[in-house]
C-alpha positions as CSV (number, residue, x, y, z in Angstrom):
1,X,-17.5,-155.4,-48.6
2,X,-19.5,-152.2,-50.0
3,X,-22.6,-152.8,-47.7
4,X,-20.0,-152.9,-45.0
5,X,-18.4,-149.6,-45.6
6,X,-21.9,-148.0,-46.2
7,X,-23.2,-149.4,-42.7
8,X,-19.9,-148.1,-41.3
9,X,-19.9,-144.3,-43.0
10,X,-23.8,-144.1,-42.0
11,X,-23.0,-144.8,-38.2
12,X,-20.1,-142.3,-37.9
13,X,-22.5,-139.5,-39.5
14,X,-25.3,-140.0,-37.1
15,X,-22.5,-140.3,-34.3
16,X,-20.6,-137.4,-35.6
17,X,-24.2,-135.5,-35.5
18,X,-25.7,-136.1,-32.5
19,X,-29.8,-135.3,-33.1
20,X,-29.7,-136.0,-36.5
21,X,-31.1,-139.0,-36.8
22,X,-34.0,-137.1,-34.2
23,X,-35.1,-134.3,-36.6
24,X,-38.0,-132.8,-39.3
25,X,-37.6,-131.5,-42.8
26,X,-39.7,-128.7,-43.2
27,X,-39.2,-126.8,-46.8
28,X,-35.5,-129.0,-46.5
29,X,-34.3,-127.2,-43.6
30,X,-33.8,-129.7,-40.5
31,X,-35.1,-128.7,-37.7
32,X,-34.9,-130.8,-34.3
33,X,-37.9,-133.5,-33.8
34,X,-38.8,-132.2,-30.2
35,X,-40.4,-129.0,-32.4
36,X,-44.2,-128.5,-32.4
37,X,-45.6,-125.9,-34.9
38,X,-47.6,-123.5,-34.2
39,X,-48.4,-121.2,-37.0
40,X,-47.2,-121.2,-40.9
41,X,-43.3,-122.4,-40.8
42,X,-42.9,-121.2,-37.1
43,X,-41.6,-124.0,-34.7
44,X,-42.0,-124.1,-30.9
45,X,-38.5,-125.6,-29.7
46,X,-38.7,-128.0,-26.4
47,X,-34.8,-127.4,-25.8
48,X,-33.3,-124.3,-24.1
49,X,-32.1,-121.8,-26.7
50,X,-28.1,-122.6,-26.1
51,X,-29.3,-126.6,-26.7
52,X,-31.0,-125.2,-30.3
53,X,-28.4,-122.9,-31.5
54,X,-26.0,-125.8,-30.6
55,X,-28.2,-128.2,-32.6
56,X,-27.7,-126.1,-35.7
57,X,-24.3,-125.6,-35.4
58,X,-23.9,-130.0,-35.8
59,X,-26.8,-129.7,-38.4
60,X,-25.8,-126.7,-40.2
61,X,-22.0,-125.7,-39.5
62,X,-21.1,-121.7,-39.1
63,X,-18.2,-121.7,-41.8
64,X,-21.1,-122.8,-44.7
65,X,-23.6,-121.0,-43.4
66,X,-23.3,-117.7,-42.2
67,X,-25.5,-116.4,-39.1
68,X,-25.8,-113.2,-37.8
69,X,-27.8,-111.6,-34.7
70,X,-31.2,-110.3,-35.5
71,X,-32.2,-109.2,-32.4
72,X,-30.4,-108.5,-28.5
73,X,-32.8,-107.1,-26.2
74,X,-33.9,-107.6,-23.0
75,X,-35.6,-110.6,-23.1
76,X,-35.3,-111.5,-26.5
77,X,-32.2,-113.0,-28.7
78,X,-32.4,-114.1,-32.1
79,X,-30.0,-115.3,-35.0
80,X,-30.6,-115.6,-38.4
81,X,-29.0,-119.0,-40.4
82,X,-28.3,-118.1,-43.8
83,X,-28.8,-121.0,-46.7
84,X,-26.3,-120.1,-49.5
85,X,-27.3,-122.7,-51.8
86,X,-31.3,-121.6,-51.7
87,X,-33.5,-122.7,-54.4
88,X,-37.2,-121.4,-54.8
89,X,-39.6,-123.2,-52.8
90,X,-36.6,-124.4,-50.5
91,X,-35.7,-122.7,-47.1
92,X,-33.7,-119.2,-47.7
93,X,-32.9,-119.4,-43.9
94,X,-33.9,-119.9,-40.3
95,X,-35.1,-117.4,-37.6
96,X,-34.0,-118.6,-33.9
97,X,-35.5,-117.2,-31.2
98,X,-36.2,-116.8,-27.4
99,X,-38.5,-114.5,-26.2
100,X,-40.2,-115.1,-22.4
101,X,-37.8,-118.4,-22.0
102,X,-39.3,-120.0,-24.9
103,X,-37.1,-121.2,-28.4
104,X,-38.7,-120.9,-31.4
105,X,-37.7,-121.3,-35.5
106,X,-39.2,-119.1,-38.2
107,X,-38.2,-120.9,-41.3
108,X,-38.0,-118.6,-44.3
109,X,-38.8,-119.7,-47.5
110,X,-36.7,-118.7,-50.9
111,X,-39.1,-116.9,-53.3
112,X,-40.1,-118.2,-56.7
113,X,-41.3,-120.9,-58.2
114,X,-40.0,-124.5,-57.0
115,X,-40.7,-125.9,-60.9
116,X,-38.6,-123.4,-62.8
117,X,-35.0,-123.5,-62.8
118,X,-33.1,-121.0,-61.3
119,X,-31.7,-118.6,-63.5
120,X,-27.8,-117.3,-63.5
């Protein structure tokens, strides 16, 4: 009965997160798989910047962690997706943006030193 339930709970979270299953780890943040990097941490997105921002809403939801706009010009929007529960070496938070109709993710790193426990 156990593997049952386990197949069952599995299928509803990649149902309940549609993309999920069609996604990257980078530092632990998920980004989606259609991405192609093209610098240090920075993420070319091949889906419009609604489809993205609606991505990490599923992946990462707004009640656990906070966003805020970064940027609202012309030409330009950008949000910034907050990891509360950051350890050093681990994504602090993500940097979505569209500038001349193309989406792109700056993932920013936590500082310290991934070996040693975090203090406090």
């Amino acid at each position: 009965m156990r593997p049952a339930r386990y197949k069952a709970a599995l299928a509803g979270l990649f149902l309940a997160w549609p993309g999920l299953g069609l996604a990257e780890k980078v530092a632990g943040a998920i980004i989606p798989d259609e991405s192609r990097q093209v610098a240090e941490r920075r993420y070319r997105i091949d889906r419009s910047y609604e489809d993205t921002l609606k991505f990490f809403r599923s992946v990462y939801p707004p009640g656990k962690y906070p966003r805020k706009p970064i940027a609202n010009q012309p030409g330009i929007r950008a949000v910034h997706i907050e990891n509360p529960e950051a350890r050093p070496g681990s994504w602090e938070g993500l940097n979505v943006y569209e500038h001349k109709g193309e989406t792109r993710v700056y993932v920013l790193l936590a500082p310290g030193d991934p070996k040693k426990p975090k203090k406090g």
